[in-house]
C-alpha positions in Angstrom: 0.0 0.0 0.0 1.0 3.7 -0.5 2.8 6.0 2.5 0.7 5.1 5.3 0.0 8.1 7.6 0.3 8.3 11.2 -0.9 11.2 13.0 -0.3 11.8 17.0 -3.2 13.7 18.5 -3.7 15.8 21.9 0.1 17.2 21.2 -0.5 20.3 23.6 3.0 21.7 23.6 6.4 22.0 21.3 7.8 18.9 23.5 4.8 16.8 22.8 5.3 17.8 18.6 9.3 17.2 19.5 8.4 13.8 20.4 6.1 12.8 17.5 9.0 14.3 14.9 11.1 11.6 16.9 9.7 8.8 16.5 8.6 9.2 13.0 4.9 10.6 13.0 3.7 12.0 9.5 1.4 15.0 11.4 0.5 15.8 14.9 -2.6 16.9 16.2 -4.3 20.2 18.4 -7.0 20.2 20.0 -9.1 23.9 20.2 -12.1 21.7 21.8 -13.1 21.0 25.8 -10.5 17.7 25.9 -8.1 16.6 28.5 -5.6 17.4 25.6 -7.0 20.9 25.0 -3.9 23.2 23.7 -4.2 26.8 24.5 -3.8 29.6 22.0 -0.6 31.0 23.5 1.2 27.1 23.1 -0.6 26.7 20.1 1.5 30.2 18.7 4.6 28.6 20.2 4.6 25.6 18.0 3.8 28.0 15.2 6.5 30.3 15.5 9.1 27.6 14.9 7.1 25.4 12.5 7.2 21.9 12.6 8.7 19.4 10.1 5.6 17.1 10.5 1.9 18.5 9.0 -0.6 20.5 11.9 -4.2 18.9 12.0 -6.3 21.3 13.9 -9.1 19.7 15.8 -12.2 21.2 16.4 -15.7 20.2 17.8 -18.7 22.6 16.8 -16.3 25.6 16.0 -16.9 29.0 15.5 -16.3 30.4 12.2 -13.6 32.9 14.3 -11.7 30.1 16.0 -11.3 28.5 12.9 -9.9 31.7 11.3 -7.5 32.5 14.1 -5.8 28.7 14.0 -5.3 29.1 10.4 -4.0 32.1 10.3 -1.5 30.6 12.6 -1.0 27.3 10.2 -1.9 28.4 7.1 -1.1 24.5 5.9 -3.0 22.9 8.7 -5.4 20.3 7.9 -8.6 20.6 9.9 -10.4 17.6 11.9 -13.9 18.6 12.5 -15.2 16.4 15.3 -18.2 17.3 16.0 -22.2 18.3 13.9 -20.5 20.0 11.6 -23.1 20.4 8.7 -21.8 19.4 5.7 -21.7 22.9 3.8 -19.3 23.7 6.5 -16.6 21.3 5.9 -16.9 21.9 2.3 -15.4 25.3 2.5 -11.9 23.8 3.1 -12.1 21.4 0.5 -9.6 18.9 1.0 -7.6 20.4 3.6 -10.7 18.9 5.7 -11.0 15.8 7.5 -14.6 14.9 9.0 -14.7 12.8 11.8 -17.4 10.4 11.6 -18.6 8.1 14.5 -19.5 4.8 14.2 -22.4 3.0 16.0 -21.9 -0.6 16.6 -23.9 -1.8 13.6 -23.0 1.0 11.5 -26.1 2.6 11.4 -26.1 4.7 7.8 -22.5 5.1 8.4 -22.4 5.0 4.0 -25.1 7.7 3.7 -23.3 10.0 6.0 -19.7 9.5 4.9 -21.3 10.3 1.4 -22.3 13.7 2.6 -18.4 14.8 3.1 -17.2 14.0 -0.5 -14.1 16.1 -0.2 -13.3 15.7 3.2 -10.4 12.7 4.4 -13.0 10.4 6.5 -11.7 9.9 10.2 -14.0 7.1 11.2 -13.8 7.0 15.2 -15.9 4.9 17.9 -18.9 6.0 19.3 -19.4 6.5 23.1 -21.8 7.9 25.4 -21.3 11.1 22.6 -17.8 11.8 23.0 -15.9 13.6 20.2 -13.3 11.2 20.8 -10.4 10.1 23.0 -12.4 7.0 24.0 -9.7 4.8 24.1 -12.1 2.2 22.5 -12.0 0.6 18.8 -14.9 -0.1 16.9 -15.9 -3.2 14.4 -13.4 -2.5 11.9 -14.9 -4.4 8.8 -17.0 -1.3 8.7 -14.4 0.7 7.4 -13.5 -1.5 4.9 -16.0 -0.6 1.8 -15.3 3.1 2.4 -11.6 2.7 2.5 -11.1 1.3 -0.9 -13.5 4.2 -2.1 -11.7 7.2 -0.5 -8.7 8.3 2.1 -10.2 7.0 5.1 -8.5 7.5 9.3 -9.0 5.2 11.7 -9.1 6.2 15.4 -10.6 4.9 18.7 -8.6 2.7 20.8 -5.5 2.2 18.1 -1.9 1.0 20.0 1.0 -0.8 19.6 -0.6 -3.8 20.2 -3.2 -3.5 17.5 -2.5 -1.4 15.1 -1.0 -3.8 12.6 -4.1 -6.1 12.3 -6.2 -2.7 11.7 -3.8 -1.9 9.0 -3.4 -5.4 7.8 -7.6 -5.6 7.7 -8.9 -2.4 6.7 -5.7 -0.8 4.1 -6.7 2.9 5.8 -4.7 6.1 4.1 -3.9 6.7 7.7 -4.1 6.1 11.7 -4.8 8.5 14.5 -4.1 8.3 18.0 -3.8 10.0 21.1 -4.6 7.5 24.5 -2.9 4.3 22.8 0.6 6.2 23.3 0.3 7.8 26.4 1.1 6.5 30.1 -0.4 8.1 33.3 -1.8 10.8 30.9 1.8 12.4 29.3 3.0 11.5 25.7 5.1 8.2 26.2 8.3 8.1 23.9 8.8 4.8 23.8 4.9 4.0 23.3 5.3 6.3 20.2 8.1 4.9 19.0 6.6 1.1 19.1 3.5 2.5 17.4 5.2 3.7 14.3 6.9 0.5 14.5 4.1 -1.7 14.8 1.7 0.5 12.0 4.6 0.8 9.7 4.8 -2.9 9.7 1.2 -3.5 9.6 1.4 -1.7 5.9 3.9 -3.3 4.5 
């Protein structure tokens, strides 16, 4: 398969985006949302002002149109995660700089109709729980994915880690993986989770 992605989200701080440039992330991701991981502005402007050498996601649940204009104007080449009811005309203004979180019920309830409704946007397919935006820390049926992924760039997120990663990668062929719990230990970025991650996803692609 192609360059898989790997994105490390909840980075709240230049050490956090250090970390993920170590141990071979392709982007790492922000959170402007209510989150454990929240970033604020001010660190947010401190990653900018030395920018990375791995791609910014911006993620964002139920934004206003002004937060969103302040992060880019930081990143000007961020990609931005909506997470939350974004309507669809919404995520269509960033064409495909966008990536649409999409949460999946056990059965996969409509989950074709309403990736449909994003046709521009990378697909981040993430578990559903007790309405979370994510960082649930819990996977979902997998097989679910698979139709959409051999349609379009598809993420998966929710409960990836070193231990499982390859046989997501190996089952579904994603563009990409996220993940933010799966490589942290008493709730701080772990290096050496990060590192076996890359590891373990790399291999899962080959």
């Amino acid at each position: 398969m192609a360059d898989l992605w790997i994105k490390f989200c909840g980075c709240t701080g230049r050490a956090d985006v250090d970390l993920a440039i170590e141990a071979g992330a392709n982007a790492f991701g922000m959170i402007f949302a209510p989150s454990p991981r929240e970033i604020s502005l001010e660190a947010a402007a401190d990653i900018a002002r030395r920018p990375p050498a791995i791609e910014p996601v911006a993620v964002f649940v139920n934004p206003s149109q002004a937060l969103v204009d302040e992060v880019r104007e930081m990143f000007p080449q961020a990609l931005l995660q909506f997470s939350g009811d974004e309507p669809p005309e919404f995520v269509a203004r960033y064409g495909d700089r966008a990536i649409k979180a999409i949460h999946v019920d056990p059965d996969a309830i409509n989950l074709a109709d309403r990736a449909a409704r994003f046709p521009d946007a990378t697909l981040l397919l993430d578990a559903r729980h007790d309405g979370m935006a994510g960082g649930t820390g819990m996977t979902f049926a997998w097989e679910h994915a698979i139709p959409i992924a051999r349609a379009r760039r598809v993420v998966i997120a929710g409960g990836l880690n070193p231990e499982n990663v390859a046989a997501c990668i190996e089952r579904v062929r994603p563009f990409g993986v996220d993940v933010r719990t799966g490589i942290e230990r008493d709730g701080r970025k772990d290096f050496e989770k990060m590192q076996a991650f890359v590891r373990a996803a790399r291999s899962g692609a080959l």
